[in-house]
Every structure is written in C-alpha cells, then in structure tokens.
N, CA, C and O atoms as CSV, one atom per row, in Angstrom:
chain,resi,resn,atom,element,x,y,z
A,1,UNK,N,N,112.683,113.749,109.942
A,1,UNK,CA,C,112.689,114.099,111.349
A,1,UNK,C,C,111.241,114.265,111.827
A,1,UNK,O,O,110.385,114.620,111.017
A,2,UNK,N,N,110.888,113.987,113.287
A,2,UNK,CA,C,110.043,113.940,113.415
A,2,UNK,C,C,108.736,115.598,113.201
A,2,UNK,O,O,107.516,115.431,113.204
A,3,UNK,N,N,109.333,116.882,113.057
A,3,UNK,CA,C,108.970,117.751,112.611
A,3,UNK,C,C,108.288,118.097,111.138
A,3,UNK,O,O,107.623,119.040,110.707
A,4,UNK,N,N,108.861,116.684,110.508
A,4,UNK,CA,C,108.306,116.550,109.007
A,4,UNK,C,C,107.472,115.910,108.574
A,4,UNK,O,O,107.058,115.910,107.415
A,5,UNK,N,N,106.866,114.814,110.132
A,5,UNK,CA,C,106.303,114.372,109.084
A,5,UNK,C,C,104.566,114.263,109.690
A,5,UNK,O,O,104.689,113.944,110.872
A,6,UNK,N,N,103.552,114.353,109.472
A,6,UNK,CA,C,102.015,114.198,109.910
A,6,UNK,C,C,101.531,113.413,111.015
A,6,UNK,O,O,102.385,112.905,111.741
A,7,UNK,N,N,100.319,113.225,111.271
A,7,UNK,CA,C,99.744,112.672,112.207
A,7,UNK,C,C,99.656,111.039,111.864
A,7,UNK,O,O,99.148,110.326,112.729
A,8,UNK,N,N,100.088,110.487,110.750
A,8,UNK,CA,C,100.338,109.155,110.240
A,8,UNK,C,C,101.498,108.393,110.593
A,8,UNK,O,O,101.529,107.214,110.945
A,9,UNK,N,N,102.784,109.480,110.413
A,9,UNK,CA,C,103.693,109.448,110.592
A,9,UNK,C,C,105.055,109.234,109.287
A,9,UNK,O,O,106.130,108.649,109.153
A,10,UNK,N,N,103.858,110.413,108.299
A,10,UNK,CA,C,104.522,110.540,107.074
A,10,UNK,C,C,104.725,111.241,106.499
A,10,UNK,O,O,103.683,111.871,106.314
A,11,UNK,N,N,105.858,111.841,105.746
A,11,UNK,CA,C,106.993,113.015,105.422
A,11,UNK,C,C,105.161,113.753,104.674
A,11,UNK,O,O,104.388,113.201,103.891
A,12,UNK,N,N,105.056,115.081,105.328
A,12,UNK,CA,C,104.468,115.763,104.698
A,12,UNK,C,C,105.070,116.042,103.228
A,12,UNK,O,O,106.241,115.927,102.865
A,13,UNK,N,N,103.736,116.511,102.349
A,13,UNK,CA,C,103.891,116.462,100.988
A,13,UNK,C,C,104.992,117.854,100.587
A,13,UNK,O,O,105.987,117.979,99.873
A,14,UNK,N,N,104.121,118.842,101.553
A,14,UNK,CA,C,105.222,120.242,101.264
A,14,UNK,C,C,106.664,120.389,101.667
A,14,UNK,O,O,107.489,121.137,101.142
A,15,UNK,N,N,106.873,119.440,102.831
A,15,UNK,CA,C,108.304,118.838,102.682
A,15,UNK,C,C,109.412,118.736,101.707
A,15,UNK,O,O,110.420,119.358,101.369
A,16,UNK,N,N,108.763,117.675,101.417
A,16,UNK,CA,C,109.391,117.067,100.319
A,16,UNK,C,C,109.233,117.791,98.612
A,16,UNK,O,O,110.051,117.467,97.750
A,17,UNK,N,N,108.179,118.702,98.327
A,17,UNK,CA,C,108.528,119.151,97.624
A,17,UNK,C,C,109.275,119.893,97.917
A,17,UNK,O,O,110.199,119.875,97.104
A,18,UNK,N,N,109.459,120.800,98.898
A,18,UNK,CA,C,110.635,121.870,99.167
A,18,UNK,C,C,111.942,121.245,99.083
A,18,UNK,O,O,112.890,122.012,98.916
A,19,UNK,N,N,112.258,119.582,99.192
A,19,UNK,CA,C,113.770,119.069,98.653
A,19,UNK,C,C,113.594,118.889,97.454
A,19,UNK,O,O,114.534,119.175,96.713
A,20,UNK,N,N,112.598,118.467,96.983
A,20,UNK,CA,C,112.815,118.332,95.505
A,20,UNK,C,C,113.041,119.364,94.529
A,20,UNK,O,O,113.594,119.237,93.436
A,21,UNK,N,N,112.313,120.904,95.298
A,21,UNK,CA,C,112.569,121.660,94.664
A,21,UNK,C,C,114.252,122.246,94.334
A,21,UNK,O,O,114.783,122.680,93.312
A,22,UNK,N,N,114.715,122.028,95.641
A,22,UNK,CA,C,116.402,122.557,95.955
A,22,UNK,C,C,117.343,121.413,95.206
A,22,UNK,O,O,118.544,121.649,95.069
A,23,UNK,N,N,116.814,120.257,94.761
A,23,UNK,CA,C,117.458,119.460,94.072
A,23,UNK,C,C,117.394,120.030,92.598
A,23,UNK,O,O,118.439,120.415,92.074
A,24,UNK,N,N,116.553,120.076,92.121
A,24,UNK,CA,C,115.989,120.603,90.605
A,24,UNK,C,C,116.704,121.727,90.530
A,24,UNK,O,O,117.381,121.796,89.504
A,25,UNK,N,N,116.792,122.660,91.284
A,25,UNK,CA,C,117.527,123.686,91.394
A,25,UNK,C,C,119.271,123.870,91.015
A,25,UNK,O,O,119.892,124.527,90.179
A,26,UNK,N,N,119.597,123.053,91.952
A,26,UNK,CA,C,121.022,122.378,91.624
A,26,UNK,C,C,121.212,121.971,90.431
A,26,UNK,O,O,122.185,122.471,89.865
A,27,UNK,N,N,120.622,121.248,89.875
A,27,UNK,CA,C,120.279,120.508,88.260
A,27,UNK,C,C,120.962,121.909,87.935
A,27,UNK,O,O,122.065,122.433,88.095
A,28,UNK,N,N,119.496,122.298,87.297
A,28,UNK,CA,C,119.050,123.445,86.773
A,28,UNK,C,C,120.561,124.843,86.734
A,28,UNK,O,O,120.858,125.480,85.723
A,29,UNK,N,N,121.069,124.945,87.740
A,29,UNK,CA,C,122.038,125.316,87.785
A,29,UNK,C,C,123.373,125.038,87.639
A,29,UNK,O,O,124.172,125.965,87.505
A,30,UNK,N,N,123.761,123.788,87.645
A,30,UNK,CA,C,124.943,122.924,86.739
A,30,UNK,C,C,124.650,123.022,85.138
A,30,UNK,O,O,125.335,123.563,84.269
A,31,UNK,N,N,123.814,122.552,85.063
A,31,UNK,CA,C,123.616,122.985,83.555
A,31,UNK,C,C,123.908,124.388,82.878
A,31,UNK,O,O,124.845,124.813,82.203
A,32,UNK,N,N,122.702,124.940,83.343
A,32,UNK,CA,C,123.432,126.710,82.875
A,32,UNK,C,C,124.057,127.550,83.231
A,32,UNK,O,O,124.067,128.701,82.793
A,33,UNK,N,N,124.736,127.059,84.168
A,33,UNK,CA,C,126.307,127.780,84.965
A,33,UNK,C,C,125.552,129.437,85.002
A,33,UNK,O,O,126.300,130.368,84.705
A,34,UNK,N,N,124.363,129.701,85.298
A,34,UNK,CA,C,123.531,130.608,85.540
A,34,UNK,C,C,122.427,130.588,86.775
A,34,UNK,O,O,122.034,129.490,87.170
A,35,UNK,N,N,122.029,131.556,87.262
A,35,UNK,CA,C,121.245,131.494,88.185
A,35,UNK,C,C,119.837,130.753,87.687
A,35,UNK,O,O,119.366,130.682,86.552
A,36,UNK,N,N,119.435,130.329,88.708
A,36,UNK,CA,C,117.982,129.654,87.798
A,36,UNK,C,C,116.881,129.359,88.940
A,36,UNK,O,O,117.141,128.996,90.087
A,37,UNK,N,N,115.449,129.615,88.333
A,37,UNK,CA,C,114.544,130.228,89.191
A,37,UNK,C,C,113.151,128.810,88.793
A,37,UNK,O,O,112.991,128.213,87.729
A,38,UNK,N,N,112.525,128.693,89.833
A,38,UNK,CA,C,111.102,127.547,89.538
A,38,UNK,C,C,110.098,128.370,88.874
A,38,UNK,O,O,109.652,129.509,89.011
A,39,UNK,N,N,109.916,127.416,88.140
A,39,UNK,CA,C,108.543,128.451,86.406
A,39,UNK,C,C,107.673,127.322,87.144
A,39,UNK,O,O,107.099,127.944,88.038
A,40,UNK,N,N,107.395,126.357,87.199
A,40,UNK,CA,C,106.872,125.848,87.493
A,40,UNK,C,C,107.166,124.298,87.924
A,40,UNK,O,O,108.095,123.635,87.462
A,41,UNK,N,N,105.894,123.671,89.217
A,41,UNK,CA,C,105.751,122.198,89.418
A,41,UNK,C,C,104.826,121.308,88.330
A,41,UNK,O,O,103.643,121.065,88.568
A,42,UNK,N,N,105.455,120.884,87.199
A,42,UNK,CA,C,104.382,120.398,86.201
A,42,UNK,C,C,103.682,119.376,86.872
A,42,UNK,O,O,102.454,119.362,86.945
A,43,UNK,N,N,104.444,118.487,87.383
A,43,UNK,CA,C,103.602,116.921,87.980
A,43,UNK,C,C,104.332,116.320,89.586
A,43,UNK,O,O,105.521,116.489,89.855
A,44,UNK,N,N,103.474,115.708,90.392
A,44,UNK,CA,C,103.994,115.070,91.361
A,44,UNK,C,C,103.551,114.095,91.974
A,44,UNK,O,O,102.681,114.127,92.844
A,45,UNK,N,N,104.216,112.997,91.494
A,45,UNK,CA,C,103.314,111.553,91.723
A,45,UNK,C,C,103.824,111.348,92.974
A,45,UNK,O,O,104.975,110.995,93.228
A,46,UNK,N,N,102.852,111.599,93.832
A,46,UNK,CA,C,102.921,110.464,95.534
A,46,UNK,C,C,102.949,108.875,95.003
A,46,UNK,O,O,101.850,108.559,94.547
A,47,UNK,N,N,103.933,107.808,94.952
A,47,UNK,CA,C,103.670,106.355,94.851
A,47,UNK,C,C,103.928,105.819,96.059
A,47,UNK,O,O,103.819,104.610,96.263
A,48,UNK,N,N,104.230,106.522,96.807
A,48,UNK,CA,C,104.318,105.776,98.311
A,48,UNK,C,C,104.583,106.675,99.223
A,48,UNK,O,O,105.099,107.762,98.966
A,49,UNK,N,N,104.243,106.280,100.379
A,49,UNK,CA,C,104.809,107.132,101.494
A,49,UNK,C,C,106.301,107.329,102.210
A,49,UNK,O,O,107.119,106.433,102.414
A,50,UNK,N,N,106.400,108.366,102.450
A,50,UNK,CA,C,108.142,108.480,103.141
A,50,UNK,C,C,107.960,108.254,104.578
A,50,UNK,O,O,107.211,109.102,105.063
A,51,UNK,N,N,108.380,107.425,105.388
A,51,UNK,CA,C,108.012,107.313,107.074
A,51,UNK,C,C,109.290,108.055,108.097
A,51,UNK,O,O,110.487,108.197,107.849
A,52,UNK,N,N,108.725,108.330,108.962
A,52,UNK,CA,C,109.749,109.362,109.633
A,52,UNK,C,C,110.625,108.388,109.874
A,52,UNK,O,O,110.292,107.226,109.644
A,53,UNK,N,N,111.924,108.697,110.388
A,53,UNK,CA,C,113.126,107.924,110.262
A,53,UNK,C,C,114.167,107.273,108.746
A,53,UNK,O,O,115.344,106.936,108.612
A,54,UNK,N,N,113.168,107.337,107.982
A,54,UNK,CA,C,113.905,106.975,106.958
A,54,UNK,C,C,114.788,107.960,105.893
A,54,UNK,O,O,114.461,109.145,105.831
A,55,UNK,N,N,115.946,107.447,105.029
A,55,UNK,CA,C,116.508,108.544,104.437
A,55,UNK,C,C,116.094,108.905,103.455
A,55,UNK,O,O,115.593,108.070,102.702
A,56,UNK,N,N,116.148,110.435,103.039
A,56,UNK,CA,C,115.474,110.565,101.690
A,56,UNK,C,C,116.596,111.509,100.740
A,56,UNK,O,O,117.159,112.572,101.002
A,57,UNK,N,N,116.648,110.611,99.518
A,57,UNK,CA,C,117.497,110.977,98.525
A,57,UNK,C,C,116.598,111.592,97.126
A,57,UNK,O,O,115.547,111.170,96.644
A,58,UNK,N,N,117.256,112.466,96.810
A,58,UNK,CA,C,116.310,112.959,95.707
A,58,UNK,C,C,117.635,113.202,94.492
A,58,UNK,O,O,118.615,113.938,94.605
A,59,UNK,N,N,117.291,112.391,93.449
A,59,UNK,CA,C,118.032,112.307,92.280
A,59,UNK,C,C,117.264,113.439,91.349
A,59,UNK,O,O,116.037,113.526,91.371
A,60,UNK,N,N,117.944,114.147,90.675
A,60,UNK,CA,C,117.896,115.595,89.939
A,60,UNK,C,C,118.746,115.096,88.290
A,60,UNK,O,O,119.825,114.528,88.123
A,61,UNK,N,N,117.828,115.544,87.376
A,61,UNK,CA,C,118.650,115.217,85.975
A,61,UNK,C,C,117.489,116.268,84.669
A,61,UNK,O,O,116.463,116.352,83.993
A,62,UNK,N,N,118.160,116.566,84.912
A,62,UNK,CA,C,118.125,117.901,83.175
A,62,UNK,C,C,117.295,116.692,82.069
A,62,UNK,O,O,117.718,115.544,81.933
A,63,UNK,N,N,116.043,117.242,81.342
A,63,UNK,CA,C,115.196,116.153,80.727
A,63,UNK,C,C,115.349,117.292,79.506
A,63,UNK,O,O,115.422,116.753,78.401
A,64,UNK,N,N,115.386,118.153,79.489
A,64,UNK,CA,C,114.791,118.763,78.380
A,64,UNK,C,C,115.137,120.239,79.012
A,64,UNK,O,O,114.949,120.616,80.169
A,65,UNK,N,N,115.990,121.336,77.328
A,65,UNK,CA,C,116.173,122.193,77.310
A,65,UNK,C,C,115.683,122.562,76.675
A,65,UNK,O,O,115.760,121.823,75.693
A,66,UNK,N,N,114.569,124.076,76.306
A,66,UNK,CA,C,114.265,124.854,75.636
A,66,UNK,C,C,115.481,126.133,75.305
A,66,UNK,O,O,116.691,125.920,75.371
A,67,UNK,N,N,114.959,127.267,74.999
A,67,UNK,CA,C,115.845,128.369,74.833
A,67,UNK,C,C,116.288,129.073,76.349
A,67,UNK,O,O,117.440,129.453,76.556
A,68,UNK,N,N,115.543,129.147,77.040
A,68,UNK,CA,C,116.116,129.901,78.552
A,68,UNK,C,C,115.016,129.229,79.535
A,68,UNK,O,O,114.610,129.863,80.509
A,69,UNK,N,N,114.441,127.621,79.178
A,69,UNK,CA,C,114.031,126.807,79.937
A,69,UNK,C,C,114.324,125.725,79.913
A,69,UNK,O,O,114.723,125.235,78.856
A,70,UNK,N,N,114.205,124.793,81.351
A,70,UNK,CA,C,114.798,123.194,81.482
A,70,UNK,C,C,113.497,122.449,82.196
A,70,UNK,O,O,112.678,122.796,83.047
A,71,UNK,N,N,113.643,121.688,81.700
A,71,UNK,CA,C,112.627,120.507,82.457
A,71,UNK,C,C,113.570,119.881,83.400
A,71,UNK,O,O,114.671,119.680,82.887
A,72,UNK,N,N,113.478,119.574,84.425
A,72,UNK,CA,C,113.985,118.925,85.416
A,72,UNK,C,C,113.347,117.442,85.952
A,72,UNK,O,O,112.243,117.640,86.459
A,73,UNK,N,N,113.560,116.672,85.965
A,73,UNK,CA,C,113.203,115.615,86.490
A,73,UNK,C,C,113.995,114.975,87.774
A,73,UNK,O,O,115.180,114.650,87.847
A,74,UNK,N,N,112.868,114.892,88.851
A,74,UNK,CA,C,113.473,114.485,90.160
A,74,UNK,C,C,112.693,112.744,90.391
A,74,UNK,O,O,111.501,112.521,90.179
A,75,UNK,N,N,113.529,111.876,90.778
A,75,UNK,CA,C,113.117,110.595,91.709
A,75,UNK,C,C,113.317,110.935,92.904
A,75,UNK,O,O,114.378,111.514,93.135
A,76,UNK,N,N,112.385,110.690,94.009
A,76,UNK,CA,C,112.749,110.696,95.074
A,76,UNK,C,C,112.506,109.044,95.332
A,76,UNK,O,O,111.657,108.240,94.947
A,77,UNK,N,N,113.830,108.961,96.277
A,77,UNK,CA,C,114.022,107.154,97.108
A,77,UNK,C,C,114.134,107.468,98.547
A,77,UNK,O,O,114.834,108.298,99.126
A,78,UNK,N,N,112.997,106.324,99.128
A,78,UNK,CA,C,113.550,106.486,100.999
A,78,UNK,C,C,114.126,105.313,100.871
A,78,UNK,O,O,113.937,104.381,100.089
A,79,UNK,N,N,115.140,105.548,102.083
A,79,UNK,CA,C,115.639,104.414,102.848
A,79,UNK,C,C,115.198,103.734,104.131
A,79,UNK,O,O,115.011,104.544,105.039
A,80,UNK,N,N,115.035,102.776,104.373
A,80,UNK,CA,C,115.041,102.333,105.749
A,80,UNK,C,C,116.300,102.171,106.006
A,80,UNK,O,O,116.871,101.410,105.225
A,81,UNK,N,N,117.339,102.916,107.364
A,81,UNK,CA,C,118.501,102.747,107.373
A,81,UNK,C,C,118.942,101.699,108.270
A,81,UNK,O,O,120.109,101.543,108.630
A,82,UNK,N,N,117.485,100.654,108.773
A,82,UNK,CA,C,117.863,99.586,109.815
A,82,UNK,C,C,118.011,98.083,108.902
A,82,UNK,O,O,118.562,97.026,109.211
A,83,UNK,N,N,116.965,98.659,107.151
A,83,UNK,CA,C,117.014,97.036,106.883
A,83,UNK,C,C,117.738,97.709,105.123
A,83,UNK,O,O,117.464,97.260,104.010
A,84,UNK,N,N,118.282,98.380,105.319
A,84,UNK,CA,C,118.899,98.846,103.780
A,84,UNK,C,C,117.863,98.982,102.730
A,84,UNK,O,O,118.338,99.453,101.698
A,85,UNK,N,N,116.826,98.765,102.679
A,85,UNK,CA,C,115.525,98.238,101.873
A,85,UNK,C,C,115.262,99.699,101.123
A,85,UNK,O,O,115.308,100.543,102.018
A,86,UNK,N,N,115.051,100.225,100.077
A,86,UNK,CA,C,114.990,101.628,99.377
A,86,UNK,C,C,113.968,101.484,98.383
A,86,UNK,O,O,114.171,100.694,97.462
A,87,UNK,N,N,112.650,102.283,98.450
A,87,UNK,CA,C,111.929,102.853,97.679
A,87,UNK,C,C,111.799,103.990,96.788
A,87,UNK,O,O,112.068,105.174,96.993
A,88,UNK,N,N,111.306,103.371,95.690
A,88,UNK,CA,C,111.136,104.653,95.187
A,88,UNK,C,C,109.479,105.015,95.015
A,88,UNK,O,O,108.556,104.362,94.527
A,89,UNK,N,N,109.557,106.863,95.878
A,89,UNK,CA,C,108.006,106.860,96.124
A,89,UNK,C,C,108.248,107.772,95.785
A,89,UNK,O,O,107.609,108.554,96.489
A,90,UNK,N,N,109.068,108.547,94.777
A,90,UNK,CA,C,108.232,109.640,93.932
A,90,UNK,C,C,108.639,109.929,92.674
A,90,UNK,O,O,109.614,109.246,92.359
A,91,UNK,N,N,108.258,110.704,91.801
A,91,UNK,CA,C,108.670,111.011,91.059
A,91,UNK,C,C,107.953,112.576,90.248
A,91,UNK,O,O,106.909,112.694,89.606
A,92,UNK,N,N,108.773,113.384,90.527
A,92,UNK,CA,C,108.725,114.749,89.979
A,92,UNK,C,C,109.412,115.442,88.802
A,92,UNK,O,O,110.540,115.214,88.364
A,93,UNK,N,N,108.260,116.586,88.259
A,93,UNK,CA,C,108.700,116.994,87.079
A,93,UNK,C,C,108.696,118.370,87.257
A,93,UNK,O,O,107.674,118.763,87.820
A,94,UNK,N,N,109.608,119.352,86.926
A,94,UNK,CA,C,109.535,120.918,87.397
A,94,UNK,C,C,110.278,121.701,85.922
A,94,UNK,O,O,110.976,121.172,85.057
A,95,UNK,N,N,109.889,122.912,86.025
A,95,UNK,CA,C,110.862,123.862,84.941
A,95,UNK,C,C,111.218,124.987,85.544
A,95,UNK,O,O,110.613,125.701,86.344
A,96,UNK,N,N,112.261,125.060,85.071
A,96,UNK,CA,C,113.192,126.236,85.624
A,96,UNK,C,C,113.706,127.093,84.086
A,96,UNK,O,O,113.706,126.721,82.913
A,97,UNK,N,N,114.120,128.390,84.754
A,97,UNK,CA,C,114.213,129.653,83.542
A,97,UNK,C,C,115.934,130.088,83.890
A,97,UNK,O,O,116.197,130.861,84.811
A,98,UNK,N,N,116.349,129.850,83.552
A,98,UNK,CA,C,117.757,130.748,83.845
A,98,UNK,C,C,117.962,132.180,83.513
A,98,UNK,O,O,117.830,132.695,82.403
A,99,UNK,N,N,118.341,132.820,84.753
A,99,UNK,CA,C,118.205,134.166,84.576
A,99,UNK,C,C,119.322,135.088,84.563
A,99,UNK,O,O,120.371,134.811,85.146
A,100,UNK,N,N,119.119,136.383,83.805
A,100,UNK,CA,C,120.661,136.895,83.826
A,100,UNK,C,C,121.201,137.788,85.534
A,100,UNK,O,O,121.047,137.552,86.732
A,101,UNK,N,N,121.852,138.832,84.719
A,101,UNK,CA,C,122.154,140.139,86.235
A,101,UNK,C,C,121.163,140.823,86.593
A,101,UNK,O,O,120.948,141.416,87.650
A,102,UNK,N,N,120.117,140.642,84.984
A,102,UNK,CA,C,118.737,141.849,85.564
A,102,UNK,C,C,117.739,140.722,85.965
A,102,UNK,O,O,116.596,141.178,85.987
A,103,UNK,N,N,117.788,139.524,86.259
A,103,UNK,CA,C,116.789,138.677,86.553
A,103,UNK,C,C,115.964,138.436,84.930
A,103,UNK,O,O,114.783,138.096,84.996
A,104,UNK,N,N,116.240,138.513,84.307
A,104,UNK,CA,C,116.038,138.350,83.342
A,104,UNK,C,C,116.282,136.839,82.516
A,104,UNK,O,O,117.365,136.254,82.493
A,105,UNK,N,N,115.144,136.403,81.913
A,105,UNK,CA,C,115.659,135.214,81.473
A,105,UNK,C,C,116.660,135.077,80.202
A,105,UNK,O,O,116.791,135.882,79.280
A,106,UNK,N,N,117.199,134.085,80.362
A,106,UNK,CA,C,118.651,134.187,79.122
A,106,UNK,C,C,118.805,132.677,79.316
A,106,UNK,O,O,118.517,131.882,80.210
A,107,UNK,N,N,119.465,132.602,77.932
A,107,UNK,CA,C,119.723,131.314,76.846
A,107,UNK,C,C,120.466,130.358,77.673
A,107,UNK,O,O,121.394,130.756,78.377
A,108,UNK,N,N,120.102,129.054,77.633
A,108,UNK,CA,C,120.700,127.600,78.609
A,108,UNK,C,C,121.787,127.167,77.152
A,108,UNK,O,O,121.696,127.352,75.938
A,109,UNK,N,N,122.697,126.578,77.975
A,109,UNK,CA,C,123.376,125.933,76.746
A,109,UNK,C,C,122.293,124.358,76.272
A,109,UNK,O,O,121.348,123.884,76.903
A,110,UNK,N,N,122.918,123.880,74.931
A,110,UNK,CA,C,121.917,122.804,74.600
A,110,UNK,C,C,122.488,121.590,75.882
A,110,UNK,O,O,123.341,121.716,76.761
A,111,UNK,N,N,121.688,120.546,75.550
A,111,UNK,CA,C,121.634,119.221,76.799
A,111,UNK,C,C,122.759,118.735,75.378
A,111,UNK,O,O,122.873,119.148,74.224
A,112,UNK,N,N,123.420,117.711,76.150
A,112,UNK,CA,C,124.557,116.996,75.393
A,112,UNK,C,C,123.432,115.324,75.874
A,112,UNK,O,O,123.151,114.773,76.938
A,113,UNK,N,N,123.072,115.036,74.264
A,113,UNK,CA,C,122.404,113.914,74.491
A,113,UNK,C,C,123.025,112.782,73.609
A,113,UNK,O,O,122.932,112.484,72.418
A,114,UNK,N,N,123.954,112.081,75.101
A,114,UNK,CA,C,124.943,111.274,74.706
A,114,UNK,C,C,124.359,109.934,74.480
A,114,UNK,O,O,124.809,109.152,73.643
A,115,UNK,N,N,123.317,109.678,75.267
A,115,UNK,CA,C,122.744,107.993,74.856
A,115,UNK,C,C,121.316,108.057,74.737
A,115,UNK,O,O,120.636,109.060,74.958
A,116,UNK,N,N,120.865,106.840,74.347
A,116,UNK,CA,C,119.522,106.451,74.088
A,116,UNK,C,C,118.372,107.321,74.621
A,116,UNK,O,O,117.528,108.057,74.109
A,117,UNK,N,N,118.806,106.789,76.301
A,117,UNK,CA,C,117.970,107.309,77.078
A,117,UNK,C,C,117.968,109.134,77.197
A,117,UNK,O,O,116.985,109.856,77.368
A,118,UNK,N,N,118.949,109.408,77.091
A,118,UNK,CA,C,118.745,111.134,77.038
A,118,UNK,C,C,117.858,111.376,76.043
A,118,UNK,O,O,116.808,111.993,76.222
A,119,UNK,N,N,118.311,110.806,74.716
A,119,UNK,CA,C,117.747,110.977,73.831
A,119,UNK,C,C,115.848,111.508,73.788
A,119,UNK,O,O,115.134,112.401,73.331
A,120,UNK,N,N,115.747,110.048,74.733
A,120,UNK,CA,C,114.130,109.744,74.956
A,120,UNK,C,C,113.782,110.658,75.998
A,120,UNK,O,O,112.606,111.020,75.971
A,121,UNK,N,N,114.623,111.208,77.070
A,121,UNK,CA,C,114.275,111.851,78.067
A,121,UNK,C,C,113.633,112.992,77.128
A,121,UNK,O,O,112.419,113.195,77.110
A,122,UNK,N,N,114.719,113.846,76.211
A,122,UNK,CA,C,114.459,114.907,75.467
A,122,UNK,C,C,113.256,114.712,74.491
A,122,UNK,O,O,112.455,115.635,74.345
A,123,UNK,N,N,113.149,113.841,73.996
A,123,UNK,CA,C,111.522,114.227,73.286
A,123,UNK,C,C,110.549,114.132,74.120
A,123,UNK,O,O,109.577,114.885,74.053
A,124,UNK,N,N,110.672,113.203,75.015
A,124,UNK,CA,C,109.334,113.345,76.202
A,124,UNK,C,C,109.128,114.821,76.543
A,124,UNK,O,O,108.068,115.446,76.596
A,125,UNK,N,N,110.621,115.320,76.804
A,125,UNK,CA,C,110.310,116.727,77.884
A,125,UNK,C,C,109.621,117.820,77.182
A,125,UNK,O,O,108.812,118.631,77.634
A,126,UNK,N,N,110.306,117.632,75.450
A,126,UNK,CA,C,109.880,118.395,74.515
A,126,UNK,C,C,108.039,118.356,74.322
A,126,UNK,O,O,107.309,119.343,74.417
A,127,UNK,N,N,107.647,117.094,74.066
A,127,UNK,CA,C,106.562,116.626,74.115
A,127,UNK,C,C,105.304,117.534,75.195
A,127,UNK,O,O,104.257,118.175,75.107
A,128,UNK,N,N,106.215,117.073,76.107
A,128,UNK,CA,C,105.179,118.023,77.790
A,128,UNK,C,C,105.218,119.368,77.503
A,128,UNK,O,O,104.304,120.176,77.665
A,129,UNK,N,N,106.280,119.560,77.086
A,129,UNK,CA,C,106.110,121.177,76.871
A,129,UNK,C,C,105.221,121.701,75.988
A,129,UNK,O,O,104.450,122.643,76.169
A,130,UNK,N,N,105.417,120.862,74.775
A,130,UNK,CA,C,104.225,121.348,73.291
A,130,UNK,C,C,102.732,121.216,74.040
A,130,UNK,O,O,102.012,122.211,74.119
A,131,UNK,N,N,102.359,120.066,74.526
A,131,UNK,CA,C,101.264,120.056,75.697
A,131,UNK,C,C,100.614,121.191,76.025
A,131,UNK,O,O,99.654,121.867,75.655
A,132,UNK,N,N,101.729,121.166,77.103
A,132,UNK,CA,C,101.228,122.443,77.808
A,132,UNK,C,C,101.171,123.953,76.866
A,132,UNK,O,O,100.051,124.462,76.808
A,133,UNK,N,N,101.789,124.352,76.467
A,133,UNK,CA,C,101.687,125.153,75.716
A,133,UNK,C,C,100.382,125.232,74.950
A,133,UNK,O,O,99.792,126.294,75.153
A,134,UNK,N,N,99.721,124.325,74.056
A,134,UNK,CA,C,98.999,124.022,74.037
A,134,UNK,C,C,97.717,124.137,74.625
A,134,UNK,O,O,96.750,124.348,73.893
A,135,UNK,N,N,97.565,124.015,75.964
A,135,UNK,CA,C,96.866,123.905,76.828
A,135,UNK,C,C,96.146,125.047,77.057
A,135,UNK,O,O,94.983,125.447,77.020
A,136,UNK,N,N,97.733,125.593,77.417
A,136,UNK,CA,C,97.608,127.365,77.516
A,136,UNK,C,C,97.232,128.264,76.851
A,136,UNK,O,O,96.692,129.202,77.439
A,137,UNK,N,N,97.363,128.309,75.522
A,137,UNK,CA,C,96.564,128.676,73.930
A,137,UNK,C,C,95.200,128.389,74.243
A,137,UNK,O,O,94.345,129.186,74.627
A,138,UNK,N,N,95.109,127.373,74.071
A,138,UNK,CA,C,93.540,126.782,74.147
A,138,UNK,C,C,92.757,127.600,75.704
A,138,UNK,O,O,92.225,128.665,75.392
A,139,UNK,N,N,92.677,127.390,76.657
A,139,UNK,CA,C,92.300,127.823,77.997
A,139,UNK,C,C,92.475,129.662,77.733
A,139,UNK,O,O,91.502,130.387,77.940
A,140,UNK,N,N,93.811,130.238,77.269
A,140,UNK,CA,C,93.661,131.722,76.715
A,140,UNK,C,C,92.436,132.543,75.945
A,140,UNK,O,O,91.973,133.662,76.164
A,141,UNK,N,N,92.068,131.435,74.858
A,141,UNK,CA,C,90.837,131.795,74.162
A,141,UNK,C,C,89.588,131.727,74.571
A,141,UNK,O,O,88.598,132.256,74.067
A,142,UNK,N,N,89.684,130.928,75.684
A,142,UNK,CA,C,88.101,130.671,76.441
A,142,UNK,C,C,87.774,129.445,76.106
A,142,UNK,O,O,86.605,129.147,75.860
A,143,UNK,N,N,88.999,128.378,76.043
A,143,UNK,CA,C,88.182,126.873,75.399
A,143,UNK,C,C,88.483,126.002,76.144
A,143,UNK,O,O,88.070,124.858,75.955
C-alpha cells in the first residue's frame, strides 16, 4: 500500500521485516504448540525490490531445532497482480525461543525430518548456529 512503501516507490525494509517477522512467528508456533518469542534476525538478503501495488507472500518453514530454539526460514515473493509474473526478493533467517507460563524458555519438540531436503535444511541451521555461537565465545573474550 502506498503507506509502505519510500520515496522510490518501494516496500520499505522495516515493513517487510515486520511480515516476515509475524510469519516466522506462526512457524515457530505450529511447531511448538507453545508461545514463541524473536531471539533474533540472523540474516536478510534484499535481492530485489518489492514495488507498491504488488502482492507480497512470505513463506515460513522450521530449518532447525535446538532444545527451546528454532531457526526459521522465511522467502519472501512479490507479485505483480496485472501480469501474474512473481519474484523472489528475499530471503530471511530468524530464531525464535519457545516460552512457557512464566515466559520462560522450554523444550520444542524435535523437527520430523522426512526428506532430503529437511534433512539439509537441518545441518545448515545447525551449522549457523555452531557459528554463531562461536562468534559469541570468541567476541566474549575480547577477540
């Protein structure tokens, strides 16, 4: 709508993370049939622009479960709804904590990794996580 989008005439960035975030969310919450809260935006690739008028769909899918964390992975696709024509111009990565009655974080059930690709989703997500973790160790000590 035209409220969303810049002086270009393109879906501001905080926009659209704010759907991507409410998508991830949803994820995040089918999965652990628990409340579930943003730990963090790990990555957010702009690959194209969203133009006002067009539709925007944001696909949400569970990449990776830890113990009372999920990696979330969002595509976002616009549409042009005059020539059917659909991009995909984003692609986001977020983690979420599932929390109990005291807000407290608590245990996700495991991901059911039925094919290939889950498979691969899950060591990638695992992967980013050892990363970062990592990261965080290292940068903790002063390095």
């Amino acid at each position: 709508m035209p409220q969303h989008v810049n002086n270009l005439g393109h879906v501001f960035g905080g926009v659209l993370l704010s759907m991507v975030d409410r998508a991830a969310a949803v994820s995040a919450m089918r999965h652990a049939v628990r409340p579930c809260v943003t730990v963090s935006i790990d990555r957010v690739d702009f690959r194209e622009p969203i133009h006002a008028g067009e539709l925007v769909t944001c696909r949400a899918r569970v990449n990776y479960v830890g113990h009372t964390s999920m990696e979330i992975g969002v595509e976002v696709h616009a549409e042009n709804l005059l020539t059917g024509r659909t991009r995909h111009t984003n692609t986001c990565l977020l983690t979420f904590v599932a929390i109990d009655d005291k807000h407290r974080p608590c245990p996700v059930p495991p991901l059911d990794l039925a094919t290939e690709d889950d498979e691969r989703r899950f060591r990638e997500g695992r992967r980013r996580r050892e990363v970062r973790q990592q990261l965080d160790a290292e940068l903790a000590r002063g390095g």
